[in-house]
Each structure stands twice: as structure tokens, then as C-alpha cells.
N, C-alpha and C positions, 0 to 999 in steps of 0.2 A: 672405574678408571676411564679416564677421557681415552681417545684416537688423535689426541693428535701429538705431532711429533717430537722428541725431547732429546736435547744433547745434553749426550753426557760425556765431561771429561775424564781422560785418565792417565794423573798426572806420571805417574809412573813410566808408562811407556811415552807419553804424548799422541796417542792414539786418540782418536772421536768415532766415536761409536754412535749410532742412531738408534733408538731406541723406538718402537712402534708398535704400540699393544702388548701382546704376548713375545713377538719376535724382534730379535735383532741384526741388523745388519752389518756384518766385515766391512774391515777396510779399503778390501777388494769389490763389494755392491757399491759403497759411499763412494767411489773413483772418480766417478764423472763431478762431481762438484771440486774437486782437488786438483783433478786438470785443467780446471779454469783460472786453477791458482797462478800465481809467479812459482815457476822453479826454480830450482839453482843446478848449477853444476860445476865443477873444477877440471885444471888440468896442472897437475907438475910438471915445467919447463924445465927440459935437458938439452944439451948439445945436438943441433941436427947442421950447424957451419963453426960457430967460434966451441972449441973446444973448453973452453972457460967460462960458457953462459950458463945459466941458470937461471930461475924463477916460478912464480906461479900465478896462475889465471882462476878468476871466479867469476860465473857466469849466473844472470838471472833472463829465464826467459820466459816471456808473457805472450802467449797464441791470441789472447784474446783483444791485447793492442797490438801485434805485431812487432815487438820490439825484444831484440838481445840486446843485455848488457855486459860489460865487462871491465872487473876492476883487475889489470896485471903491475905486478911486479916485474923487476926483473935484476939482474947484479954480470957483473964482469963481460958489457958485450957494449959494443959502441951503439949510439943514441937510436932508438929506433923512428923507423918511417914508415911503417907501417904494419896492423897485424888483420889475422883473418881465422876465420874456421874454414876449415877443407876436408873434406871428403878423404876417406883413406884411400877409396875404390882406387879414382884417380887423379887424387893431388886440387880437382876442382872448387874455387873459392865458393862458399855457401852463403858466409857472410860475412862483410866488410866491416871491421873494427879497428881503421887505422886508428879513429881518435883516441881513443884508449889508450893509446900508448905516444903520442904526439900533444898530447895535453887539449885537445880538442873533444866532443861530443861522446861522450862513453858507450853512447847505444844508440846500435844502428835500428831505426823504423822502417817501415815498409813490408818489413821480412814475410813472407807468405806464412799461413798458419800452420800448409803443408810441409814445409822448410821445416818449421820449429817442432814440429809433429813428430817427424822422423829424427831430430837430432834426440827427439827425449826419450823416445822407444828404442835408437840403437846408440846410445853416444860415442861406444868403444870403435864406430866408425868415423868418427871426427875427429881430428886434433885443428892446435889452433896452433899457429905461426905467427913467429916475431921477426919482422925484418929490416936490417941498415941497408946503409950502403955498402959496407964489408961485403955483409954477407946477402946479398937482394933476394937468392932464394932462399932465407931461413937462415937466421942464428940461432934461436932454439924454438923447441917446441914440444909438445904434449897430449895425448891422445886423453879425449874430454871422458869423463866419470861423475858419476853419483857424491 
């Protein structure tokens, strides 16, 4: 039997498993090539000013070009001007995603790798924010998840 290394898929789960001589590796060893991947993540948008808004956000973020994306919905809140991901700690903007919602650029570039590092490790500490003129601090919003 050769040494060198062979993927094997498994369509069932959608797991990748490595396989390498006698031993195989988790999904938990293989990690490091999967966090070089695009992730995603979500948030269901609720009321946090217009009592009537709603929506949802889906986010894809890439450490290795620096760049969040985000595709939002939204329904019953006047036009937005702008949105953001924020920090729960304290309310602090992490990243600027007006376009997304203004019909302009979906994803913001630049983003540190450190930024995108910690939102993937702790996301239940970030929601992301839709804003008008109604409401400038937040028509609705959603704290980011898997």
C-alpha cells in the first residue's frame, strides 16, 4: 500500500476524511485546511426600532482574502442606509456592510484576518444591524450563528 495521501468522501454525512496509511484523521485534525475555506454564517432579523421589521442575513467570510460578504433580505421597515456587524460587548461596528443593503458592493474587503478569526470562533457575540432614517440606530437585527 503506497503513503501517500487519499481523500475519501462521505456522501452521507458530507464529511472528508483523510486517510494516511494505517491511520485516519477527524474532522477535527483536517481543520486547518477547512479554515482556509469560505465560511458562512446567518442571522434572523427582528425588531430592535420599527416593531414591524423582519428579515434575514447570510454571510460568507474569507480570512484568506479578507473579505465578508452579505446577502440581506428584509420586509415591513423603510429603505435602508445602511448595515454593519457589531460587537455585542459594546454595540462597536466590526464591519461595514452598507452596500448590501443600498444596492451597492456586498462585501466589504480589507477586514483583518484577526476581525474575521474571532467573529468565526465566537459568532453569538456579533449581530448585524439594518439601518434608515426612521430608525438610524437599528430597525432590526440579529445575532450572527452557524
Amino acid at each position: 500500500m503506497s503513503i501517500h495521501l487519499r481523500r475519501l468522501a462521505v456522501a452521507a454525512s458530507g464529511l472528508a476524511l483523510v486517510a494516511a496509511g494505517a491511520g485516519v484523521l477527524s474532522p477535527t485534525q483536517a481543520a486547518p485546511a477547512h479554515r482556509a475555506a469560505v465560511q458562512r454564517l446567518e442571522a434572523t432579523l427582528r425588531p430592535s426600532g420599527d416593531p414591524d421589521g423582519s428579515g434575514e442575513a447570510h454571510f460568507t467570510l474569507n480570512k484568506a482574502r479578507h473579505k465578508v460578504c452579505a446577502t440581506v433580505s428584509w420586509e415591513h421597515i423603510a429603505t435602508p442606509d445602511s448595515a454593519h456587524i457589531h460587537r455585542v460587548s459594546d454595540g462597536g461596528i466590526v464591519v461595514d456592510l452598507g452596500g448590501s443593503v443600498t444596492g451597492g458592493p456586498h462585501c466589504a474587503t480589507g477586514v483583518s484576518k484577526r476581525a474575521i478569526a474571532r467573529i468565526l470562533n465566537n459568532p453569538g457575540a456579533y449581530y448585524f444591524n439594518v439601518h434608515n432614517s426612521t430608525y438610524p440606530a437599528g430597525a432590526i437585527q440579529g445575532t450572527l450563528h452557524r
